[in-house]
One Martini backbone bead per residue (centre of mass of N, CA, C, O) as a GRO file, in nm:
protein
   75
    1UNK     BB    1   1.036   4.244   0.622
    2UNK     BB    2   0.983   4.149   0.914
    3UNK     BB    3   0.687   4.043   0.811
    4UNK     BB    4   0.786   3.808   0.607
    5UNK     BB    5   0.940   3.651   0.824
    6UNK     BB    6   0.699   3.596   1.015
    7UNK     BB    7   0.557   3.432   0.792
    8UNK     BB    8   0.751   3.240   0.735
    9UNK     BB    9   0.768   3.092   1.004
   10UNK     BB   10   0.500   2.994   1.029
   11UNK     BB   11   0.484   2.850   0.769
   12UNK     BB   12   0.708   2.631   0.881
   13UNK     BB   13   0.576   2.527   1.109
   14UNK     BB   14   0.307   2.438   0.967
   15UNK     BB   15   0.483   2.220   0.806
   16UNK     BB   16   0.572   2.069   0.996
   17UNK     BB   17   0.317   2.011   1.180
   18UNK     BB   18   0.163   1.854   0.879
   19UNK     BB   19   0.490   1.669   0.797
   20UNK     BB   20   0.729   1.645   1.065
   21UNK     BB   21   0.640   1.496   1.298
   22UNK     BB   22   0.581   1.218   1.277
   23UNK     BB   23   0.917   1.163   1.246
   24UNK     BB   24   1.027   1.174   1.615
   25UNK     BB   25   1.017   0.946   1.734
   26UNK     BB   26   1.217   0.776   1.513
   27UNK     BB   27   1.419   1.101   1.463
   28UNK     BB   28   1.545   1.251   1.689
   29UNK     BB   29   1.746   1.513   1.589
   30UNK     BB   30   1.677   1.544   1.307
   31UNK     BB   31   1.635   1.658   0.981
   32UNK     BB   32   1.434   1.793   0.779
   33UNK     BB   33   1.261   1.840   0.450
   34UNK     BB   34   0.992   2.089   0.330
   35UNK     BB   35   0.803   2.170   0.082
   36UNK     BB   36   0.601   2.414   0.042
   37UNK     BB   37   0.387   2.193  -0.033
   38UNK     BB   38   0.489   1.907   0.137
   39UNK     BB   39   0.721   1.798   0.047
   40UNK     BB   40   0.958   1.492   0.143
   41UNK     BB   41   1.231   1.435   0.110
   42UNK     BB   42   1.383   1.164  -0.093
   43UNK     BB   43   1.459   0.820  -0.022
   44UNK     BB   44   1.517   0.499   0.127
   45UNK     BB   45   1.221   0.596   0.311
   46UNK     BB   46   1.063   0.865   0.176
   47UNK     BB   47   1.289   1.032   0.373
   48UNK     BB   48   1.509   1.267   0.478
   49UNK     BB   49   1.777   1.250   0.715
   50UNK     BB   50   1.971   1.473   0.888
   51UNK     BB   51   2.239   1.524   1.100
   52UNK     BB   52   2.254   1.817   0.949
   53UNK     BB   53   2.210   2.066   0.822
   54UNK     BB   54   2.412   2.068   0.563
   55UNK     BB   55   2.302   1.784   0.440
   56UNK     BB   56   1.995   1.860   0.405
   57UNK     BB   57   2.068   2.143   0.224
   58UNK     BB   58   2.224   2.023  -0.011
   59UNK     BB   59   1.951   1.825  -0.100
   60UNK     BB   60   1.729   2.040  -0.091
   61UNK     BB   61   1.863   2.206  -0.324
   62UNK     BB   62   1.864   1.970  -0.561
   63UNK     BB   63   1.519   1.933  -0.488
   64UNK     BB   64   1.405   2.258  -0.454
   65UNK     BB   65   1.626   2.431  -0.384
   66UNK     BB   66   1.624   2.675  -0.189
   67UNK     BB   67   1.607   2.684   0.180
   68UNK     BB   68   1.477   2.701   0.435
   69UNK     BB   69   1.430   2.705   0.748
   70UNK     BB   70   1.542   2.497   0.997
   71UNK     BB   71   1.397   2.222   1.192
   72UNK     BB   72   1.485   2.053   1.490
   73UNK     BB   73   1.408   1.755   1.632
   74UNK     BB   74   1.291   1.807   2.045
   75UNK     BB   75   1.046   1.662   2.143
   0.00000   0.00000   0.00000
């Protein structure tokens, strides 16, 4: 299980550093939603960003279904 855990987590870095990296400058401590395949929740800018982890997740439920580990825009 905790090998699972560490493949998913791998694999969220991945998804962010591929498509949620680009929305930092303009975006910074954001949330942002990526599904699996690498959609960016859409919004009024063609992407969603929430203030909260719970906005993001409540948004990320309704558009993908469960949503994974939040990662907040820090750099």
């Amino acid at each position: 299980m905790e090998q699972g855990r560490k493949e998913r987590g791998q694999q969220d870095v991945l998804l962010y550093e591929q498509h949620g990296r680009q929305l930092e400058p303009e975006h910074l401590g954001k949330f942002v939603a990526i599904s699996d395949d690498g959609r960016i929740l859409s919004g009024r800018h063609g992407f969603f960003l929430g203030d909260t982890e719970l906005a993001i997740a409540q948004q990320a439920v309704a558009e993908f279904g469960t949503p994974g580990p939040m990662i907040p825009s820090t750099s």
